[in-house]
N, CA, C and O atoms as a Tripos MOL2 file, in Angstrom:
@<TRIPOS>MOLECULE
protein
  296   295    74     0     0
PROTEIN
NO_CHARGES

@<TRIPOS>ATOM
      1 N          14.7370  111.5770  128.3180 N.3       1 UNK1
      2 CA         15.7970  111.0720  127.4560 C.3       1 UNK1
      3 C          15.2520  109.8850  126.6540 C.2       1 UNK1
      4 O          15.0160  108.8860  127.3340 O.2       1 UNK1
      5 N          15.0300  109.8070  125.4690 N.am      2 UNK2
      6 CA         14.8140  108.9340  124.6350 C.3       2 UNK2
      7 C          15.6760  107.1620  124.3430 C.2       2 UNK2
      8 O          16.7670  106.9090  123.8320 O.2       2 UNK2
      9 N          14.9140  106.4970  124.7580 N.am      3 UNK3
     10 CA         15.5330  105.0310  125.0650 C.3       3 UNK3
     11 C          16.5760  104.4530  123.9030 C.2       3 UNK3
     12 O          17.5220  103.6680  123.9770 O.2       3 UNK3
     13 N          16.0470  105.1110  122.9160 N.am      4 UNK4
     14 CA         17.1650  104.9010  121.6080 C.3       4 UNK4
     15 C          17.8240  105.4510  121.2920 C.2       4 UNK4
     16 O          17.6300  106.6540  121.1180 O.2       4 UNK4
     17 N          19.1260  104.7690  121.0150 N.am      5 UNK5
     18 CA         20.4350  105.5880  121.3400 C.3       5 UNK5
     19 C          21.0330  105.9040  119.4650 C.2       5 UNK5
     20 O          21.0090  105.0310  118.5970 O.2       5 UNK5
     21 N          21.2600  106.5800  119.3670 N.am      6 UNK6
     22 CA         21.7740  107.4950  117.9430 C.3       6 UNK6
     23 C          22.9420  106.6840  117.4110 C.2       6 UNK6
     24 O          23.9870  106.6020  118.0570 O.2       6 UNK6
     25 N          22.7300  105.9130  115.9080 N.am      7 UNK7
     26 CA         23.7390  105.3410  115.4570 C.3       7 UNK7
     27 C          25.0040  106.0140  115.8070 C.2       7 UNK7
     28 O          26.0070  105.6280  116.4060 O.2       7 UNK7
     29 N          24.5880  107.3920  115.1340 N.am      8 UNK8
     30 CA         26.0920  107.9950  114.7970 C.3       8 UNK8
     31 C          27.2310  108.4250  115.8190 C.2       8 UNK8
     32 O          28.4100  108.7010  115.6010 O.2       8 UNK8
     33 N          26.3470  108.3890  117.2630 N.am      9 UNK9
     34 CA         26.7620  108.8520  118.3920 C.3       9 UNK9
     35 C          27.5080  106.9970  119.6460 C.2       9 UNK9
     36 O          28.2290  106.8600  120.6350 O.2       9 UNK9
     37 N          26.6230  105.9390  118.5970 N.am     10 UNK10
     38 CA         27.0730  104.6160  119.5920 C.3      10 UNK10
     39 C          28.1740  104.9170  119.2340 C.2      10 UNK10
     40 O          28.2090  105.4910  118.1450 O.2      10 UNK10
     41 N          29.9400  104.6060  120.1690 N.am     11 UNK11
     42 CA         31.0590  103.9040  120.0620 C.3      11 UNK11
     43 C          31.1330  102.5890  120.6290 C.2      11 UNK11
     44 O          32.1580  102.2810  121.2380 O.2      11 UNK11
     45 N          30.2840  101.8530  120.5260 N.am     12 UNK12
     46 CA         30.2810  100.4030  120.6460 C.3      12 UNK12
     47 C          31.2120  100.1010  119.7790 C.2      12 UNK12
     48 O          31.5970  100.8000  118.8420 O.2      12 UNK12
     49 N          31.6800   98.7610  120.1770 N.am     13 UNK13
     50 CA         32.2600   98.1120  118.7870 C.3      13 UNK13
     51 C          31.5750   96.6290  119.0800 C.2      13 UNK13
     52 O          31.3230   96.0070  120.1110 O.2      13 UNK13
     53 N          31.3830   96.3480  117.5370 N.am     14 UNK14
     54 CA         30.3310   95.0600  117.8060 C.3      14 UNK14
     55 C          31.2630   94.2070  116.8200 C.2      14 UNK14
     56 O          32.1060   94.5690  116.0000 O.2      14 UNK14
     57 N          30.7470   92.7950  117.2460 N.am     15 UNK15
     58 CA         31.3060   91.6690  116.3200 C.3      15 UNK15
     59 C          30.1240   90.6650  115.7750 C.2      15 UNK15
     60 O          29.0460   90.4160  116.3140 O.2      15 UNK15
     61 N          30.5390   90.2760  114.8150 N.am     16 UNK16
     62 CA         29.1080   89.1780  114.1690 C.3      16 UNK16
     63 C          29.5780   88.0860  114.8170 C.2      16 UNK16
     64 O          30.7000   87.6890  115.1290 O.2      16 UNK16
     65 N          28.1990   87.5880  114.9820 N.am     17 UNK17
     66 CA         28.1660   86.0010  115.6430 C.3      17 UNK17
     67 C          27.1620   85.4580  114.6500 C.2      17 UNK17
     68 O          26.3180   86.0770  114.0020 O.2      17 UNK17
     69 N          27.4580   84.0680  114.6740 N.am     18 UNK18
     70 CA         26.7560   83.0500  114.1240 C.3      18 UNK18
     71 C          26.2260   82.2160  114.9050 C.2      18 UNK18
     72 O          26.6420   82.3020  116.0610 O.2      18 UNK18
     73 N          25.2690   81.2410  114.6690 N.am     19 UNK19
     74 CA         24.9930   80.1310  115.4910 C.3      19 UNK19
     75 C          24.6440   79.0900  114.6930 C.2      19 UNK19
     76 O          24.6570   79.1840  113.4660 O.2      19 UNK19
     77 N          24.3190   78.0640  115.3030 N.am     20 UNK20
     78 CA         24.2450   76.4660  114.4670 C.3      20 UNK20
     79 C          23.4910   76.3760  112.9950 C.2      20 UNK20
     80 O          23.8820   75.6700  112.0660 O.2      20 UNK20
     81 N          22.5350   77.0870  112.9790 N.am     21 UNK21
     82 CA         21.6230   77.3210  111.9960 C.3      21 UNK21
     83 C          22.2240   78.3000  110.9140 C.2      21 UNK21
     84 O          21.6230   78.3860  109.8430 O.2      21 UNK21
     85 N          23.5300   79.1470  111.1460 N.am     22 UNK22
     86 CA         24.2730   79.7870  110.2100 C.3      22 UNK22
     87 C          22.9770   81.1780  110.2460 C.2      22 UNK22
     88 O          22.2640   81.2350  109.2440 O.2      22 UNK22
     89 N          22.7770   81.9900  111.1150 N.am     23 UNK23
     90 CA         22.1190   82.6470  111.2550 C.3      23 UNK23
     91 C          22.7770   83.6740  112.2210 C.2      23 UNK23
     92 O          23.0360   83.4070  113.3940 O.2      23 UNK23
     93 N          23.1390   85.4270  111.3490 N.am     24 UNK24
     94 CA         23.5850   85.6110  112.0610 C.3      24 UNK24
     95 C          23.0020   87.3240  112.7790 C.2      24 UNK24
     96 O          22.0050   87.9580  112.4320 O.2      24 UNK24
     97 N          23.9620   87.6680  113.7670 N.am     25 UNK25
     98 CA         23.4800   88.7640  114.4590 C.3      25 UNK25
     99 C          24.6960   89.3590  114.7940 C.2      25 UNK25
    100 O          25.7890   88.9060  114.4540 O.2      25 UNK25
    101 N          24.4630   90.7270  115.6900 N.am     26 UNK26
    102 CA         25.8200   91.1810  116.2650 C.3      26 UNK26
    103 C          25.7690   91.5210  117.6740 C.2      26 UNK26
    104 O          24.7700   91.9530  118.2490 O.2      26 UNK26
    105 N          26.9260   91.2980  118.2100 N.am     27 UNK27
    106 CA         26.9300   91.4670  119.8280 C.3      27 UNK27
    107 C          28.1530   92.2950  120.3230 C.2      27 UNK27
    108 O          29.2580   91.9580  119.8980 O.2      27 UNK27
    109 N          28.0720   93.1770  121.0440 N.am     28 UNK28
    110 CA         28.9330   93.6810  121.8950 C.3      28 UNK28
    111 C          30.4960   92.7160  122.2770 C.2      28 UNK28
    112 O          30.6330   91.6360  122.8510 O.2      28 UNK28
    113 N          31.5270   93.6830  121.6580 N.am     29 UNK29
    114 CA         32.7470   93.0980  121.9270 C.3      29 UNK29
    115 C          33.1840   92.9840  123.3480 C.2      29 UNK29
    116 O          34.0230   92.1390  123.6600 O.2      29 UNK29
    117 N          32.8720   93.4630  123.8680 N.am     30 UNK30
    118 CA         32.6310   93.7280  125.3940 C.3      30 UNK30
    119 C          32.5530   92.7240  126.0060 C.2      30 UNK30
    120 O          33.3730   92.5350  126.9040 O.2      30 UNK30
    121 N          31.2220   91.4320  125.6370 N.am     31 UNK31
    122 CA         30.4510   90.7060  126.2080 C.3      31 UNK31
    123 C          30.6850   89.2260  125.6790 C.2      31 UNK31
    124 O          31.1880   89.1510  124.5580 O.2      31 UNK31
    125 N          30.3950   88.0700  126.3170 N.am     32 UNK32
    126 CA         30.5790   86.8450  126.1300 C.3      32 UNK32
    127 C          29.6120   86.4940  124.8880 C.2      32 UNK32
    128 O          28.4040   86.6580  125.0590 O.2      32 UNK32
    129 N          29.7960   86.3070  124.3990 N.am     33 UNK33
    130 CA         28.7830   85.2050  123.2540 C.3      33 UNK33
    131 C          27.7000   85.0900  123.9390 C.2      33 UNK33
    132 O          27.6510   84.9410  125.1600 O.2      33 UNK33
    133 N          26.4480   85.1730  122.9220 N.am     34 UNK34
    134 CA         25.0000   84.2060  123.7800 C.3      34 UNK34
    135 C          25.3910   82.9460  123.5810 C.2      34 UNK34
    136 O          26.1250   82.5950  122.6570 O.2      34 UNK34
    137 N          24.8310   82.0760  124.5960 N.am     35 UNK35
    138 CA         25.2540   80.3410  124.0660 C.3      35 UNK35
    139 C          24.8120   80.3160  123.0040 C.2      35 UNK35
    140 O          23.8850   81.0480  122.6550 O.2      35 UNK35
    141 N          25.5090   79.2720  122.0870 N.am     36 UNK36
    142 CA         25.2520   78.5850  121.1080 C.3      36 UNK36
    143 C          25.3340   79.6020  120.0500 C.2      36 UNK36
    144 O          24.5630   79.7090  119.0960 O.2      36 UNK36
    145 N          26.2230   80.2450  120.2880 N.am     37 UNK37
    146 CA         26.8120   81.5650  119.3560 C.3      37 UNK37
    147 C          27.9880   81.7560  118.7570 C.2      37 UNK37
    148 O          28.5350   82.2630  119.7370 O.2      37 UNK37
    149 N          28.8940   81.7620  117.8660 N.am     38 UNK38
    150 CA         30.5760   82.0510  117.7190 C.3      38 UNK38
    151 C          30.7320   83.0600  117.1210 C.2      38 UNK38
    152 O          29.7630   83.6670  116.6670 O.2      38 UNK38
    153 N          31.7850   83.4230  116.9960 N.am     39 UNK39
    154 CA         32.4220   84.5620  116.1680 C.3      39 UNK39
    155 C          32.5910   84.2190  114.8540 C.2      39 UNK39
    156 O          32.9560   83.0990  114.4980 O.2      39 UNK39
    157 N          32.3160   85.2370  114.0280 N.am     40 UNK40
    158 CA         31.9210   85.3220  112.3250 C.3      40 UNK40
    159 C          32.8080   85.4540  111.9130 C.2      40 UNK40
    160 O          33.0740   85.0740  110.7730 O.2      40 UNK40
    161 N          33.9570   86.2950  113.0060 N.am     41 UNK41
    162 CA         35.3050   86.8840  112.6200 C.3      41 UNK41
    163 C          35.3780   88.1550  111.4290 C.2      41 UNK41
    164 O          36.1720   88.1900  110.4890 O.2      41 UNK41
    165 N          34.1290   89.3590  111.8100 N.am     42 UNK42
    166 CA         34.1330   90.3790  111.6500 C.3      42 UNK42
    167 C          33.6400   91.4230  112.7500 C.2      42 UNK42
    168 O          32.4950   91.4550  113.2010 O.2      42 UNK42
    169 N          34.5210   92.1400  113.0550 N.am     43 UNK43
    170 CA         34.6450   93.3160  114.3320 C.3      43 UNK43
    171 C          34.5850   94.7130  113.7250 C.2      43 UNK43
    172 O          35.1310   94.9550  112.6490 O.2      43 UNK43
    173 N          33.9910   95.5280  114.3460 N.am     44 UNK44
    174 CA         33.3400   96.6130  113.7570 C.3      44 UNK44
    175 C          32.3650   97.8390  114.4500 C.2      44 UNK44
    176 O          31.9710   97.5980  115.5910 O.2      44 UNK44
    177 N          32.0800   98.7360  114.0240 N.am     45 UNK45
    178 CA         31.5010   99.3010  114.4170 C.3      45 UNK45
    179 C          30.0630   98.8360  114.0910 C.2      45 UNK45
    180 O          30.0060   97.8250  113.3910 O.2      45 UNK45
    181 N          28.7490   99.4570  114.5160 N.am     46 UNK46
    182 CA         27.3010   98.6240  114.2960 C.3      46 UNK46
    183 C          27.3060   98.6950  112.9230 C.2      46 UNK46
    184 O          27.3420   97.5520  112.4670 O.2      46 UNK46
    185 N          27.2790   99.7940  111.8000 N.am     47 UNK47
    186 CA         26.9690   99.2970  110.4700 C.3      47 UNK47
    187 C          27.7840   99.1140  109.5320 C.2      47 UNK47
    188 O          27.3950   99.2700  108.3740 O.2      47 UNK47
    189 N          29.2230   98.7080  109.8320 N.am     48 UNK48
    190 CA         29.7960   97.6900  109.2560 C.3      48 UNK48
    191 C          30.1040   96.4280  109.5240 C.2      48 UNK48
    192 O          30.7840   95.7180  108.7840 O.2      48 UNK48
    193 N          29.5750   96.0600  110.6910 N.am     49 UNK49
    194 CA         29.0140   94.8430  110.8580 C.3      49 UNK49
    195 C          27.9080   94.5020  110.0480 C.2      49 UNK49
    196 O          28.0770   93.7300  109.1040 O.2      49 UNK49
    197 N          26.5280   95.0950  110.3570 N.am     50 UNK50
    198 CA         25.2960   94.8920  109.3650 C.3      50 UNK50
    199 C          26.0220   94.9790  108.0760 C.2      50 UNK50
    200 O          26.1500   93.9320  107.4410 O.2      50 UNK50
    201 N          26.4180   95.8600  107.6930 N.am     51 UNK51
    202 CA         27.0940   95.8540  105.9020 C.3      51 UNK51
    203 C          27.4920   94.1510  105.7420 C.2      51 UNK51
    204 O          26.9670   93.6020  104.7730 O.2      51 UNK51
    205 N          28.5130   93.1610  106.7600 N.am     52 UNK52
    206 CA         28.9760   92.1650  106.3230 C.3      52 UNK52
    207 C          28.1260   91.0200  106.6950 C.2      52 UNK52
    208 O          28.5630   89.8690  106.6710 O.2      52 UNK52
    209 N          27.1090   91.2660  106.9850 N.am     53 UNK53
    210 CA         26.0900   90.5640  107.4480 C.3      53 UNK53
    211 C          25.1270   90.5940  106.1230 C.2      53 UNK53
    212 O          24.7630   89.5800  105.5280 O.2      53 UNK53
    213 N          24.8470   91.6720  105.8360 N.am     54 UNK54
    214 CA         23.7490   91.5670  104.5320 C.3      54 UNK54
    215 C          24.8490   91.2150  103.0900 C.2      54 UNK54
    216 O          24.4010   90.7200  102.0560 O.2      54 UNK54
    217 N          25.9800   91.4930  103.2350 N.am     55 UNK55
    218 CA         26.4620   90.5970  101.8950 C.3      55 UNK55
    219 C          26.9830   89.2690  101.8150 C.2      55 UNK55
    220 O          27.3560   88.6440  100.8220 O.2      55 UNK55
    221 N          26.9360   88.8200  103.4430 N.am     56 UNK56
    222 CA         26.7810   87.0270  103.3660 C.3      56 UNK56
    223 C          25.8660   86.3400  103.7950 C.2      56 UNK56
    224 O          25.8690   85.1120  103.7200 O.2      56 UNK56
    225 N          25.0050   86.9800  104.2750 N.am     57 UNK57
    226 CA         23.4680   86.1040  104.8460 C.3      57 UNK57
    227 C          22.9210   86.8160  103.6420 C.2      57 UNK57
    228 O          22.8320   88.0420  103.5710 O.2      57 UNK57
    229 N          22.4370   85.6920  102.3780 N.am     58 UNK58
    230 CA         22.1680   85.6730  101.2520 C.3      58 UNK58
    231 C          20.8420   84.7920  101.3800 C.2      58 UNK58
    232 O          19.8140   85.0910  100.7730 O.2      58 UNK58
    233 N          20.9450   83.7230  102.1870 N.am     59 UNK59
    234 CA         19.5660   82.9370  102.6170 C.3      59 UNK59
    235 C          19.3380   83.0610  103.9530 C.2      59 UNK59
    236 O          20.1530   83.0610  104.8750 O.2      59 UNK59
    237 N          18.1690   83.1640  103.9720 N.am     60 UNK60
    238 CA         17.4360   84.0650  105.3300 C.3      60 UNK60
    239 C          17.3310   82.7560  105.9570 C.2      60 UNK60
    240 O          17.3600   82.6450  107.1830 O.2      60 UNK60
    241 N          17.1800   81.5240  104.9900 N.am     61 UNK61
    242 CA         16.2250   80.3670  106.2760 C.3      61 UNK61
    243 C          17.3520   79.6970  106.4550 C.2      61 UNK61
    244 O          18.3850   79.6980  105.7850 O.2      61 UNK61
    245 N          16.8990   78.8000  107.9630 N.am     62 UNK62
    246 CA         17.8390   78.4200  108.6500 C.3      62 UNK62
    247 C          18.6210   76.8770  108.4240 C.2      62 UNK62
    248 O          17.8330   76.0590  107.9480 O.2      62 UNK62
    249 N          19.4740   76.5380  108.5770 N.am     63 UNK63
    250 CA         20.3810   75.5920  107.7010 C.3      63 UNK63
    251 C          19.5310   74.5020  107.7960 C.2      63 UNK63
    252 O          19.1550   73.9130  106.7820 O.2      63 UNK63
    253 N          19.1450   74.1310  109.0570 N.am     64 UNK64
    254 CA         18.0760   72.8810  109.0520 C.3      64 UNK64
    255 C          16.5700   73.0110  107.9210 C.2      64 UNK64
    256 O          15.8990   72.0640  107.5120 O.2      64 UNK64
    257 N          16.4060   74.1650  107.6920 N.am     65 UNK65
    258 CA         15.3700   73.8570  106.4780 C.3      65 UNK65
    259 C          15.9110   73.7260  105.1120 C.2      65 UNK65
    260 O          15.4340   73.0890  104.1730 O.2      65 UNK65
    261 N          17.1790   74.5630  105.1670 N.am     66 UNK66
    262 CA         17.8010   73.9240  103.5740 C.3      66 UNK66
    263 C          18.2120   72.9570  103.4440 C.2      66 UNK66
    264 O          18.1580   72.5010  102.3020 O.2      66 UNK66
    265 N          18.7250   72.2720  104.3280 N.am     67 UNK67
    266 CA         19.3400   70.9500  104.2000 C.3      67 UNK67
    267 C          17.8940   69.8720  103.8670 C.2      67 UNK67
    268 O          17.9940   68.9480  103.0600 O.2      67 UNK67
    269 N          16.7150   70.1340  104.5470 N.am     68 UNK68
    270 CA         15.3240   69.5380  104.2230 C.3      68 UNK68
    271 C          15.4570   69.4600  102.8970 C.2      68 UNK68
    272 O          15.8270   68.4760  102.2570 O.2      68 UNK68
    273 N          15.0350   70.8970  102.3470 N.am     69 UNK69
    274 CA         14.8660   71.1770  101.2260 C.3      69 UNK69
    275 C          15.9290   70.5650   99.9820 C.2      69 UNK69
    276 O          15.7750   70.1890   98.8200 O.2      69 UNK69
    277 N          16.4680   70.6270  100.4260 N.am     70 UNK70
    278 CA         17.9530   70.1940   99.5680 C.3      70 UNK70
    279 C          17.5820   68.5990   99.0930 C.2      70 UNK70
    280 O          17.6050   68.1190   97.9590 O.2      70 UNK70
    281 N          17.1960   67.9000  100.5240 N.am     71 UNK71
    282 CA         17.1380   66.2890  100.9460 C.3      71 UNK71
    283 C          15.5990   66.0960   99.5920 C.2      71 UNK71
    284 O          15.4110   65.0000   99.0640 O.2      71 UNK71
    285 N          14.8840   67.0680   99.3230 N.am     72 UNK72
    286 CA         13.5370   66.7460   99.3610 C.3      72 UNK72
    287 C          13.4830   66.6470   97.4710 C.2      72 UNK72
    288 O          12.7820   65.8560   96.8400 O.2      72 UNK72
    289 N          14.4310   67.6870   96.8740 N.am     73 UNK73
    290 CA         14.5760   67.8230   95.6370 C.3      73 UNK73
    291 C          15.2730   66.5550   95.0480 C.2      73 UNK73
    292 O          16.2210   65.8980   95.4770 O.2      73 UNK73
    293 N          14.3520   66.3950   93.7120 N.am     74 UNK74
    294 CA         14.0860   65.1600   93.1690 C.3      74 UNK74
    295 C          15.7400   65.0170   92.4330 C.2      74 UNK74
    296 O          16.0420   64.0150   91.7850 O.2      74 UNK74
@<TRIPOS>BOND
     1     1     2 1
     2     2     3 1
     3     3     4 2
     4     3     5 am
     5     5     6 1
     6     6     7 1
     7     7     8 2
     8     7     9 am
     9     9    10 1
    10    10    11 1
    11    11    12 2
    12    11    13 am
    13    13    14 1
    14    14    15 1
    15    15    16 2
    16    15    17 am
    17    17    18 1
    18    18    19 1
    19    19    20 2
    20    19    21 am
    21    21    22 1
    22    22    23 1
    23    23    24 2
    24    23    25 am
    25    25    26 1
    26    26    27 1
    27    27    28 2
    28    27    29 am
    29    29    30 1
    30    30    31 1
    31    31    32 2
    32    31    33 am
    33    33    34 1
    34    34    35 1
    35    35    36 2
    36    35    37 am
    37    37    38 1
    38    38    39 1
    39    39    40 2
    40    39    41 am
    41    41    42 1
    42    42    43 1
    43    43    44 2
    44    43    45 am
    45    45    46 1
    46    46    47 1
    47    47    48 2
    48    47    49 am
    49    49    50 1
    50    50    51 1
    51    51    52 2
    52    51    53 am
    53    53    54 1
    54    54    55 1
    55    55    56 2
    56    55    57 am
    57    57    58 1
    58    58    59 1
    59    59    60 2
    60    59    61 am
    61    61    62 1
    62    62    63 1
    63    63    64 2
    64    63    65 am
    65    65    66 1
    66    66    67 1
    67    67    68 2
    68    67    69 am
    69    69    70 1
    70    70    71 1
    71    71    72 2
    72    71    73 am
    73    73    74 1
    74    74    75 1
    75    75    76 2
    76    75    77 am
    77    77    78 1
    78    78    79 1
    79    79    80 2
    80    79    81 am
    81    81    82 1
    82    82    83 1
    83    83    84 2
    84    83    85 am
    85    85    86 1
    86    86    87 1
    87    87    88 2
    88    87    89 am
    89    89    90 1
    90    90    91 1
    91    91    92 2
    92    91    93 am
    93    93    94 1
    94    94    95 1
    95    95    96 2
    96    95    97 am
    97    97    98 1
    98    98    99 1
    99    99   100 2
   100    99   101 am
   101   101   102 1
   102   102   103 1
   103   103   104 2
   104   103   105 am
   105   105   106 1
   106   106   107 1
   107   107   108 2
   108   107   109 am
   109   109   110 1
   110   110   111 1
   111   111   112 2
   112   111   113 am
   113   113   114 1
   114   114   115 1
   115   115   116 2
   116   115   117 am
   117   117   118 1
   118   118   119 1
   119   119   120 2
   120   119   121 am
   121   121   122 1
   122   122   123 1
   123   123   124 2
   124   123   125 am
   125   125   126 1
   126   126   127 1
   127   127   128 2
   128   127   129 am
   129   129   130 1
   130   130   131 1
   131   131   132 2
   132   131   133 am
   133   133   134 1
   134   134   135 1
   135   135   136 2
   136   135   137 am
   137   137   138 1
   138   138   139 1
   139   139   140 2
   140   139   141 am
   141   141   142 1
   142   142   143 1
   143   143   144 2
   144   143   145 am
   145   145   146 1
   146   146   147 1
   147   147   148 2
   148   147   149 am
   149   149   150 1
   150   150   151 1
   151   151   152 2
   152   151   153 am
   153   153   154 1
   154   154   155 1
   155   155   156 2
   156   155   157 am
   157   157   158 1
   158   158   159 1
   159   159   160 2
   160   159   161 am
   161   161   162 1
   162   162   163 1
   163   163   164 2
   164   163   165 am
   165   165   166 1
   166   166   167 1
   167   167   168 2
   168   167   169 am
   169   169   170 1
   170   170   171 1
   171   171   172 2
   172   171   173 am
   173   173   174 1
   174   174   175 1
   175   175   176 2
   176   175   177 am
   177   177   178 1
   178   178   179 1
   179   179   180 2
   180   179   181 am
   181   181   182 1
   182   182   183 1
   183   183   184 2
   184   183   185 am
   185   185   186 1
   186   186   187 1
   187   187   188 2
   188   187   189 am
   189   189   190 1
   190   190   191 1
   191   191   192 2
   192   191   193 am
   193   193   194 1
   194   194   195 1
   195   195   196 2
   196   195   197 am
   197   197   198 1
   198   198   199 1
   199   199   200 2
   200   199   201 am
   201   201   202 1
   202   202   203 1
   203   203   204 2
   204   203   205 am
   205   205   206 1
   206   206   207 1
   207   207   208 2
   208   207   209 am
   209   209   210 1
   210   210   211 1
   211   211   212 2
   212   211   213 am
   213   213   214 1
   214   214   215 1
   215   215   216 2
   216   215   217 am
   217   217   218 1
   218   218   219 1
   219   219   220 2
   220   219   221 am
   221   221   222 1
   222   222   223 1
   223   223   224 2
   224   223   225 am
   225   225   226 1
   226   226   227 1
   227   227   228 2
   228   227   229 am
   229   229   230 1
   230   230   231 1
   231   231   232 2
   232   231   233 am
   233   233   234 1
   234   234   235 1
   235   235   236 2
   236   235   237 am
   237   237   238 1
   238   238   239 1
   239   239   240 2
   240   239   241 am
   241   241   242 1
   242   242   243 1
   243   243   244 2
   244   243   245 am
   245   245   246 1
   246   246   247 1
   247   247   248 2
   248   247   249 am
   249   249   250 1
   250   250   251 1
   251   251   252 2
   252   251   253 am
   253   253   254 1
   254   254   255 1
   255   255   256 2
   256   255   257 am
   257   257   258 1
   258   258   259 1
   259   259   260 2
   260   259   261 am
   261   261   262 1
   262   262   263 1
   263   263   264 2
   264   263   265 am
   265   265   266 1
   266   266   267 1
   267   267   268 2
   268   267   269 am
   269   269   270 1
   270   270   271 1
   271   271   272 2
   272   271   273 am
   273   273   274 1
   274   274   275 1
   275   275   276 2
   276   275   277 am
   277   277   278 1
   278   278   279 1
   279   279   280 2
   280   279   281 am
   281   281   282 1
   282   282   283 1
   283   283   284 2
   284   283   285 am
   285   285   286 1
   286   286   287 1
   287   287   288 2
   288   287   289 am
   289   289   290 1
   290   290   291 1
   291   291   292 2
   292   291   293 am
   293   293   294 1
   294   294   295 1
   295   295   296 2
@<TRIPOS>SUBSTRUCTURE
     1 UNK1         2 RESIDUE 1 A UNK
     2 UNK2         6 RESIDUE 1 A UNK
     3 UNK3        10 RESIDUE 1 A UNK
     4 UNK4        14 RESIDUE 1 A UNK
     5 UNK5        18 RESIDUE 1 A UNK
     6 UNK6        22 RESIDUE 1 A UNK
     7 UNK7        26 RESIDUE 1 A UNK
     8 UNK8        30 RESIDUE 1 A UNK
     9 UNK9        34 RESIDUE 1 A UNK
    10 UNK10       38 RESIDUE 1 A UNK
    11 UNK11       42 RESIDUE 1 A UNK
    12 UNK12       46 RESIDUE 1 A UNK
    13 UNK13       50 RESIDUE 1 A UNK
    14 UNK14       54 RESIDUE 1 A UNK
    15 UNK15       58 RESIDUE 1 A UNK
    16 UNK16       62 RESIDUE 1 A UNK
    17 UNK17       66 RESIDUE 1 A UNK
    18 UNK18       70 RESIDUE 1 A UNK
    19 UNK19       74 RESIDUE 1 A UNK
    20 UNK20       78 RESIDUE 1 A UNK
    21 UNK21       82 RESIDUE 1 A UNK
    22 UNK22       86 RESIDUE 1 A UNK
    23 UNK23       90 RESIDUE 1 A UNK
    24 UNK24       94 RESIDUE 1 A UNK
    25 UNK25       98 RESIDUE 1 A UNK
    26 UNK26      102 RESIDUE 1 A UNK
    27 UNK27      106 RESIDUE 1 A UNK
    28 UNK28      110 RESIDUE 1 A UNK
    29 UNK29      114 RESIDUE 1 A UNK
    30 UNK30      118 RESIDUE 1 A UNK
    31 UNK31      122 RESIDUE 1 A UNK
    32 UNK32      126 RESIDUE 1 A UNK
    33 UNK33      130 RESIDUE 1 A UNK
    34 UNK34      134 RESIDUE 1 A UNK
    35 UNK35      138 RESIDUE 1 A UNK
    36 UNK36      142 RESIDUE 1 A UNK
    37 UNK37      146 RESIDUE 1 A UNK
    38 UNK38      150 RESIDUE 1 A UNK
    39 UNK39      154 RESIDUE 1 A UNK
    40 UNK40      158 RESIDUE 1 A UNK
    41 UNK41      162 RESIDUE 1 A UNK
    42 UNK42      166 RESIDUE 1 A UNK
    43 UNK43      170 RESIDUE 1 A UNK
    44 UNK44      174 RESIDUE 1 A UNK
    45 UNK45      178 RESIDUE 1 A UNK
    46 UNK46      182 RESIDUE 1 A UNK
    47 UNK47      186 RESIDUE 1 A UNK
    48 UNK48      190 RESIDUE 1 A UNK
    49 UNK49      194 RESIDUE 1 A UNK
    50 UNK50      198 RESIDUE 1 A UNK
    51 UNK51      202 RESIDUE 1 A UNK
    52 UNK52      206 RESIDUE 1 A UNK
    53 UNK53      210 RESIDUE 1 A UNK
    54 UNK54      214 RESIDUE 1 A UNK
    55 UNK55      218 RESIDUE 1 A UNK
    56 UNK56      222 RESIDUE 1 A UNK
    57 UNK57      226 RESIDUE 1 A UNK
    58 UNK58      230 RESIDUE 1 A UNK
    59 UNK59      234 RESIDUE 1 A UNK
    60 UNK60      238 RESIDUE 1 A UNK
    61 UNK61      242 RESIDUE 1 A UNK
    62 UNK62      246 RESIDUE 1 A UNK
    63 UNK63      250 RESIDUE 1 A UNK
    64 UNK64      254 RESIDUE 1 A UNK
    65 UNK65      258 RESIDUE 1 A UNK
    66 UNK66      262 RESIDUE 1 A UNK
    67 UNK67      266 RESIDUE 1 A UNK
    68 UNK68      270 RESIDUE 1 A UNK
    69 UNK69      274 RESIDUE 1 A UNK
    70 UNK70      278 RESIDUE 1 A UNK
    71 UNK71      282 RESIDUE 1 A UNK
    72 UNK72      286 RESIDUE 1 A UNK
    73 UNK73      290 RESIDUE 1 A UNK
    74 UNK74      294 RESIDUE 1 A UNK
């Protein structure tokens, strides 16, 4: 049996989480948050989660380097 399991066949339902750095991922509704994780406040199946994930994580790097960057511009 093959360890990877078939989008079309998961009925997971997943929710986006964020964490301090505004960086986000998705986790099982099922399951507690990883620490230092919250809810994005989008619930979903796996790729409409990813769908609302790639049209608001627009910057990949993490808040502590933009805020650098931000600090650094003249």
């Amino acid at each position: 049996m093959p360890l990877d399991t078939d989008e079309n066949q998961d009925s997971t339902r997943y929710k986006v989480v964020l964490n301090h750095e505004e960086q986000y991922s998705i986790w099982p509704t099922d399951r507690d948050n990883p620490a230092g994780w919250r809810d994005a406040g989008k619930v979903g199946d796996k790729r409409t989660c990813l769908d609302f994930i790639n049209e608001v994580w627009t910057d990949m790097r993490p808040l502590s380097l933009r805020r650098q960057l931000d600090q650094e511009r003249p």
